[in-house]
DOMIKOL-418847 format. One record per residue (C-alpha): y, x, z; chain. Coordinates in pm, 1 decimal. Layout:
! DOMIKOL-418847
Y,X,Z,A
...
END
This chain:
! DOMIKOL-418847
354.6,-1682.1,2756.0,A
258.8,-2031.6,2592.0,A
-58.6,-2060.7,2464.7,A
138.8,-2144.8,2103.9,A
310.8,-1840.7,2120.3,A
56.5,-1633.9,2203.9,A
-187.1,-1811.0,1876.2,A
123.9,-1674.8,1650.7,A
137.3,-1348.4,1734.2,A
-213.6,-1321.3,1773.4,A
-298.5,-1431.4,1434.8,A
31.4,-1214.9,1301.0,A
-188.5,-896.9,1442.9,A
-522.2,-1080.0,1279.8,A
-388.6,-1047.9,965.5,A
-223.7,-714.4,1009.5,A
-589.9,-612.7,1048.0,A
-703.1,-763.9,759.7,A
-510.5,-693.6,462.8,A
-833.9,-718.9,263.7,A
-893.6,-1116.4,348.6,A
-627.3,-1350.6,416.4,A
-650.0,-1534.4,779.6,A
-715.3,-1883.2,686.3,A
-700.5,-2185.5,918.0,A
-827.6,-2015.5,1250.6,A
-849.0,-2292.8,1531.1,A
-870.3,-2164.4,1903.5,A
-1233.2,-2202.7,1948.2,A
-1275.7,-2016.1,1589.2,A
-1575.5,-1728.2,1678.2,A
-1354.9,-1428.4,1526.5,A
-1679.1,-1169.1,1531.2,A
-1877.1,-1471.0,1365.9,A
-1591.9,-1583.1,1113.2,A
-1571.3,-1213.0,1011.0,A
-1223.4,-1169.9,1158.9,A
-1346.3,-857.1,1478.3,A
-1583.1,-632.5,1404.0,A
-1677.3,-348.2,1571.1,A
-1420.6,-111.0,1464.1,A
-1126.7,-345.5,1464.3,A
-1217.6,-482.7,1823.7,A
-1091.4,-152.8,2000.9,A
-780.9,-209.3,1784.0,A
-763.3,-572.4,1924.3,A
-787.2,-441.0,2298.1,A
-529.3,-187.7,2229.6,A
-351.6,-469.5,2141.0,A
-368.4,-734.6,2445.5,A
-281.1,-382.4,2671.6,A
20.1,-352.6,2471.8,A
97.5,-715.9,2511.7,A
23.5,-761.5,2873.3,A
165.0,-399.6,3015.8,A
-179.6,-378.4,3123.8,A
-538.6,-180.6,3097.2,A
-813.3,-401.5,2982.4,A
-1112.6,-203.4,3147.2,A
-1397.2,-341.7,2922.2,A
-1664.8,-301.8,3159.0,A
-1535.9,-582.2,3348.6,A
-1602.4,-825.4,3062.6,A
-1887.1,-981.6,2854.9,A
-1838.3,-950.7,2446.6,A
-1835.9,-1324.2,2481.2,A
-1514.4,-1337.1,2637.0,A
-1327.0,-1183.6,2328.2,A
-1530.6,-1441.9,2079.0,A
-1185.1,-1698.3,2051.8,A
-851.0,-1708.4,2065.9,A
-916.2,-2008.9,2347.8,A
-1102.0,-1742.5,2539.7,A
-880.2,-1477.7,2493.0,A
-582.3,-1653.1,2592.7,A
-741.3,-1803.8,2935.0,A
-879.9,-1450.5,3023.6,A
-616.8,-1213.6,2923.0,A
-310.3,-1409.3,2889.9,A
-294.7,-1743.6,3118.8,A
-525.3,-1649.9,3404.4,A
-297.3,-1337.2,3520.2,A
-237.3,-1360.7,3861.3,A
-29.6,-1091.5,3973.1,A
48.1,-976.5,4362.2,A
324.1,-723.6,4405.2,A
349.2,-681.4,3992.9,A
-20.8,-577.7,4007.7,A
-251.2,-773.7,3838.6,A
-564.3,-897.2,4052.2,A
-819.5,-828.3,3772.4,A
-904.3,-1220.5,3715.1,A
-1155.0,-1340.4,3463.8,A
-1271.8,-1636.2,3386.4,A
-1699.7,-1655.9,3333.8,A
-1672.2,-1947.0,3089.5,A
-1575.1,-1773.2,2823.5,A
END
């Protein structure tokens, strides 16, 4: 999926989880926790969400907080960086975000 693509739907489902505020102009190194966007409660809904989208399970424990923070991040780790051998994915993450 192109990284455009993927900023669509991803701020479609942003705004799908927050009917109280409007998304405003979100750039891909936006901090979503910091700009109010993830919290706590919503961020399981968010993982739920890349699973659904990738046909795979995000096992949390693998990853820092960090590496959900921005859309820039989340595409790279989730999205872009899948390598997969024999349809299985090999786990990949990337440390820099």
């Amino acid at each position: 999926m192109q990284k455009e693509e993927f900023k669509q739907q991803f701020l479609t489902f942003l705004q799908s989880i927050n009917l109280d505020q409007e998304v405003r102009e979100i750039d891909d190194t936006t901090n979503l926790l910091e700009a109010g966007y993830i919290d706590s409660l919503n961020m399981v809904e968010m993982i739920i969400y890349l699973e659904e989208m990738t046909g795979e399970e995000i096992a949390i424990e693998n990853y820092q907080l960090r590496n959900f923070y921005t859309i820039e991040g989340i595409y790279h780790i989730f999205i872009a960086n899948k390598v997969t051998v024999g349809g299985i994915s090999d786990g990949y993450h990337d440390e820099r975000f």
